[in-house]
C-alpha positions as CSV (number, residue, x, y, z in Angstrom):
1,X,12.4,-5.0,-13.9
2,X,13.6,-6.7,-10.7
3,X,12.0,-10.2,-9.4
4,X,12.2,-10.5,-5.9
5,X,10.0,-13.8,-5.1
6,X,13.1,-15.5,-3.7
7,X,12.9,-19.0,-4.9
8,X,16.5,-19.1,-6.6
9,X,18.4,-20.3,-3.7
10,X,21.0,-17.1,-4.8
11,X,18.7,-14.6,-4.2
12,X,18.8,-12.6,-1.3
13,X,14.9,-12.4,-0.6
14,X,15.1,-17.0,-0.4
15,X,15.2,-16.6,3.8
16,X,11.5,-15.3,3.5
17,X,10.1,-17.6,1.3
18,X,9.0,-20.0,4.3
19,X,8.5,-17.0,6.7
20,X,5.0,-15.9,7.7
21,X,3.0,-13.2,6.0
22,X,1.7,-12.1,9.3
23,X,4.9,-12.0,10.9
24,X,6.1,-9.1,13.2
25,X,8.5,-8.1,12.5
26,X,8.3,-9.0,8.7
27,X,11.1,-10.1,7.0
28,X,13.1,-8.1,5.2
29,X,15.5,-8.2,2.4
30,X,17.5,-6.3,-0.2
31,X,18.6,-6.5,-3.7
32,X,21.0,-4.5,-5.1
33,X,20.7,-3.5,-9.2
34,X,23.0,-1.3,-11.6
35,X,21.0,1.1,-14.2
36,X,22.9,1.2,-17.1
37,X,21.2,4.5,-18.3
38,X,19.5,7.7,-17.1
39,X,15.9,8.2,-16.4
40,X,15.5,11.4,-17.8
41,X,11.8,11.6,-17.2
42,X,9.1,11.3,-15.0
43,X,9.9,7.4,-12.9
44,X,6.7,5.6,-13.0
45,X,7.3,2.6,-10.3
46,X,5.1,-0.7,-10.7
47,X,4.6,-4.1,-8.8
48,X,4.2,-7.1,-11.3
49,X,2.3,-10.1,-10.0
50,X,2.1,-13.2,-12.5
51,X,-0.1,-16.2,-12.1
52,X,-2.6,-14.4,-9.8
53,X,-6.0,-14.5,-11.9
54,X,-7.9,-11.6,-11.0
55,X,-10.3,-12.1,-13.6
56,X,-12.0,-14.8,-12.1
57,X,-15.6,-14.6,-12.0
58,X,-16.4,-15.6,-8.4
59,X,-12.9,-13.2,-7.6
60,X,-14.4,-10.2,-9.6
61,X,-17.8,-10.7,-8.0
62,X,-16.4,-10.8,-4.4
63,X,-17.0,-7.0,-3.6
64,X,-20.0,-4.5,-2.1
65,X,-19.9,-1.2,-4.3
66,X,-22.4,0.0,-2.1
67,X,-20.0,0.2,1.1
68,X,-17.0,1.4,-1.3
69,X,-19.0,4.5,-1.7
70,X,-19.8,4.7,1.8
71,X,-23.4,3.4,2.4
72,X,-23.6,3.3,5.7
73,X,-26.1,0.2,6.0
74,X,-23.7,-1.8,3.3
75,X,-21.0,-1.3,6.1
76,X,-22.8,-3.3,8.5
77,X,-24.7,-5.6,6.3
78,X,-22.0,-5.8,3.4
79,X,-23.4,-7.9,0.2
80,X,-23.5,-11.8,0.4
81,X,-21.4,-11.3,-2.6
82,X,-18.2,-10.7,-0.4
83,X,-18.6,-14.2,1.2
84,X,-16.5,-15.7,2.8
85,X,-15.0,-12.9,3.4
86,X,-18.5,-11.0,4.7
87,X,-18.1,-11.2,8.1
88,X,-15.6,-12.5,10.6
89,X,-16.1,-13.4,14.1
90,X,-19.6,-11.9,14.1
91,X,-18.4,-8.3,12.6
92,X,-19.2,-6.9,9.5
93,X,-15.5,-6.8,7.5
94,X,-15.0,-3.5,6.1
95,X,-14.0,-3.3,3.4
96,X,-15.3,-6.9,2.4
97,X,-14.6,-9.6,-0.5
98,X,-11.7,-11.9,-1.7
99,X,-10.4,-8.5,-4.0
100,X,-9.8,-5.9,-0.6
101,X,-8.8,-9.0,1.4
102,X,-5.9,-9.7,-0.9
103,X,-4.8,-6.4,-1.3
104,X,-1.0,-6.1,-2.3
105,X,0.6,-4.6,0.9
106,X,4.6,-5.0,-0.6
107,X,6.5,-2.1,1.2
108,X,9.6,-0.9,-0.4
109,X,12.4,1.2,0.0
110,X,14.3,2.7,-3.2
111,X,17.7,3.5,-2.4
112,X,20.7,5.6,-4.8
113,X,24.2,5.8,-3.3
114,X,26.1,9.2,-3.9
115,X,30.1,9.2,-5.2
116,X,31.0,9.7,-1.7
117,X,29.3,6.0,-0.1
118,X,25.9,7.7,1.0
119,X,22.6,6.9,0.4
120,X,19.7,8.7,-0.1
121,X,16.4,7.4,0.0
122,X,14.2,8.1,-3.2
123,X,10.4,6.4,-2.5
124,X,9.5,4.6,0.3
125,X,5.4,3.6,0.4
126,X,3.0,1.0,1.7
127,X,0.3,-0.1,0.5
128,X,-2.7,-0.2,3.1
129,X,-6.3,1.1,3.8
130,X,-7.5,3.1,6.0
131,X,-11.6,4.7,5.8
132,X,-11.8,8.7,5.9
133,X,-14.8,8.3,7.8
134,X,-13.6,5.9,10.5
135,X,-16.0,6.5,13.7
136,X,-18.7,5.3,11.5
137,X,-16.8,1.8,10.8
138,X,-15.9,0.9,14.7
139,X,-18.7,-1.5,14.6
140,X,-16.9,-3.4,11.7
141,X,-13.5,-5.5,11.5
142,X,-10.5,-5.7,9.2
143,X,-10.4,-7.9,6.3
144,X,-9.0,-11.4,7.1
145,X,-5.5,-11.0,5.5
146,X,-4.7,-7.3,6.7
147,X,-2.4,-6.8,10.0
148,X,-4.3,-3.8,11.4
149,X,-7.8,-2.8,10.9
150,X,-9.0,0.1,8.3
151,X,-8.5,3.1,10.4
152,X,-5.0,2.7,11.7
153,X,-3.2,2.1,8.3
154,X,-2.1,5.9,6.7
155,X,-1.0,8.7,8.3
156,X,-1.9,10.7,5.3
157,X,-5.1,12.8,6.0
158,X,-5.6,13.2,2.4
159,X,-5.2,9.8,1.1
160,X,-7.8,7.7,3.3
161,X,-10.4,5.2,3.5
162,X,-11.6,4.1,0.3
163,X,-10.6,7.1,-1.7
164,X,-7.0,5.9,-1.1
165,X,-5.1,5.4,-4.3
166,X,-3.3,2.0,-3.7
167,X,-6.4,0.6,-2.6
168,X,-8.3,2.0,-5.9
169,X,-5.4,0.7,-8.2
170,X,-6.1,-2.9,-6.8
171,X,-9.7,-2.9,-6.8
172,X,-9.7,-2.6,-11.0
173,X,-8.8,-5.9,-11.2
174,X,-6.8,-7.3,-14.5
175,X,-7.9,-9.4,-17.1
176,X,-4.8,-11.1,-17.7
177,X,-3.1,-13.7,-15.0
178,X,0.5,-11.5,-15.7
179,X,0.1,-7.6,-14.8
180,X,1.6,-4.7,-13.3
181,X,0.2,-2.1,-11.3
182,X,1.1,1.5,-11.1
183,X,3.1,1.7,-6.9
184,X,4.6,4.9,-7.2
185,X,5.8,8.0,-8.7
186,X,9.0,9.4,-8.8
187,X,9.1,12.5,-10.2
188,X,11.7,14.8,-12.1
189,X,12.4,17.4,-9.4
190,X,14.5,20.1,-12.2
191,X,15.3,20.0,-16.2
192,X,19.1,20.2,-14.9
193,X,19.3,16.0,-14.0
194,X,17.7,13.1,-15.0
195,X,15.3,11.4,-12.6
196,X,17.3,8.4,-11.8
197,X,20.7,8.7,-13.0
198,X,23.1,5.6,-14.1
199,X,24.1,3.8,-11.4
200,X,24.2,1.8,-8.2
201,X,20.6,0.9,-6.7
202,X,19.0,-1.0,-3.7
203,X,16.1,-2.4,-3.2
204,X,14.8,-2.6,0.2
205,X,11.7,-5.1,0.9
206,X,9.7,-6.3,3.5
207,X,8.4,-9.5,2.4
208,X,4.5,-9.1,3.3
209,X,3.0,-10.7,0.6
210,X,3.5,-14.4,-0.1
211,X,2.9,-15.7,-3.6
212,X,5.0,-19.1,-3.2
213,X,1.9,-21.5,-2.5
214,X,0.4,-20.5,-6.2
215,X,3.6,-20.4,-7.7
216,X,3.2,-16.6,-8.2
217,X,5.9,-14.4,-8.7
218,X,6.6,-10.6,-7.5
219,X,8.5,-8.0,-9.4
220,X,9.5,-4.4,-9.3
221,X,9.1,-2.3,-12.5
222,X,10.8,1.1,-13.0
223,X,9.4,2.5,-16.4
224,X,9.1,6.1,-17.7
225,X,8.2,7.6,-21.1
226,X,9.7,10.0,-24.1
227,X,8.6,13.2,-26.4
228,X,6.1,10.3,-27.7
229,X,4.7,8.8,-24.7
230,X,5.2,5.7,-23.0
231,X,6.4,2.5,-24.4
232,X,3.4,0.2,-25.4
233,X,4.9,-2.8,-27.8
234,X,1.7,-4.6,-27.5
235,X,-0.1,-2.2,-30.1
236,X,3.1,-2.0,-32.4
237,X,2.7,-6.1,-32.3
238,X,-1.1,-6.1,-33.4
239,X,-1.0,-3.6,-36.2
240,X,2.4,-5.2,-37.6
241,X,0.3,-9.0,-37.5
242,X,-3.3,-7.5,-38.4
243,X,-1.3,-5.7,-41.5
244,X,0.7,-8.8,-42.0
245,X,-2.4,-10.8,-42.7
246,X,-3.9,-8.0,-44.7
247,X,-1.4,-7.8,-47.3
248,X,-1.3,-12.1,-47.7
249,X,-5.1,-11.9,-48.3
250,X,-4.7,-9.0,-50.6
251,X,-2.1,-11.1,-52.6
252,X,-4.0,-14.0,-52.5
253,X,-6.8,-12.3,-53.8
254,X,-5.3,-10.1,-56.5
255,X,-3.9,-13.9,-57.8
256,X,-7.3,-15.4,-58.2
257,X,-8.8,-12.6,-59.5
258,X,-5.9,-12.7,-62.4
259,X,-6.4,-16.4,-62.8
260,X,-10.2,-16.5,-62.6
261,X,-11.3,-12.8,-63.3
262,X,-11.2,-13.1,-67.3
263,X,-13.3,-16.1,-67.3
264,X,-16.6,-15.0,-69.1
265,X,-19.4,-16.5,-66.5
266,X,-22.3,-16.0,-69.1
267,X,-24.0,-18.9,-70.4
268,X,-25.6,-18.7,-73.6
269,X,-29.4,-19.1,-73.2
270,X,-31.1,-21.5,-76.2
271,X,-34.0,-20.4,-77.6
């Protein structure tokens, strides 16, 4: 994983730290990584945010499930649940709460360089909205936080509105204040070559997304997964501990029950 929130005065990505989040153009940096093995798999490609508590009650709340699935009334009369992020300058905000308005909208370029100098570009995305149906959302405006509004954001015909994957990923908000989220996938193009091979990397980023005022951090995760699936130490950790504490009772049990279990508990009765 690569952390690129910039506040090491070393890293490249420290000259946006003070910058804007709405500033055009945004600014940009790069960091540049070795891998020191192959990919040979599929390349599942995360963002990591820590210290950002999605699980917050009024947070979780702040949504209108009626206009996600496209009501059209909920459009322009979203829930009083999304407040304050309802309305905005008399509009209806589509779509509305604190969760869409604080969408993760990181853009980032993966880069490999060939023997010869050259560089070829392996994933470039951004993360944005855009509705499917967007004549029926002109009488609406864009969240608070987002740089265009809903139905200028993807050029993709087939991943739009709010059927749009990033936007679905971010809307199943975490329960924990440190997770990742699943960005992009690379995938293994023939059996021939790994995926990512062993070597030099870039990463290009435009630095949309500020986390510095809740002392957040960003990160970039490149993961993929084996014969047996992917790697999940989590469960390994629980069943080792819940076993662990198993076998101590069992111990401690087996000893009282040699020290104590003999013990004839019958009283005689007098007649």
């Amino acid at each position: 994983q690569i952390d690129y929130t910039g506040t090491e005065p070393s890293s490249p990505c420290n000259k946006c730290l003070n910058v804007s989040w709405d500033s055009t153009p945004p600014c940009t940096c790069t960091i540049n990584f070795t891998l020191e093995h192959s990919f040979e798999s599929n390349v599942f490609m995360y963002y990591g945010l820590s210290n950002f508590y999605q699980n917050h009650r009024r947070y979780v709340k702040s949504r209108d499930d009626s206009q996600l699935n496209g009501d059209n009334s909920s459009l322009l009369n979203p829930s009083k649940e999304c407040e304050p992020y309802r309305t905005n300058e008399d509009k209806p905000i589509a779509p509305c709460g604190a969760i869409a308005n604080s969408m993760f909208n990181g853009m980032v370029t993966l880069l490999t360089y060939h023997l010869d100098g050259s560089v070829i570009w392996l994933c470039y995305s951004v993360l944005y909205l855009k509705h499917y149906y967007f004549c029926l959302i002109l009488g609406t405006t864009k969240p608070v936080n987002w740089p265009k509004p809903v139905y200028m954001l993807d050029s993709e015909p087939d991943n739009n509105g709010f059927i749009n994957e990033d936007f679905i990923v971010w809307m199943r908000t975490a329960a924990l204040p440190t997770f990742r989220k699943l960005y992009r996938l690379i995938e293994r193009k023939n059996n021939l070559q790994p995926t990512l091979q062993a070597g030099r990397y870039s990463l290009d980023i435009a630095y949309n997304y500020p986390v510095h005022s809740f002392d957040g951090r960003k990160r970039m995760i490149l993961s993929t997964i084996s014969w047996m699936g992917g790697k999940n130490p989590f469960l390994g950790i629980a069943y080792i501990t819940v076993g662990s504490i198993c076998f101590f009772l069992g111990v401690v049990l087996l000893i009282i029950h040699h020290k104590y279990g003999n013990r004839n508990s019958s009283a005689d009765i007098p007649n």
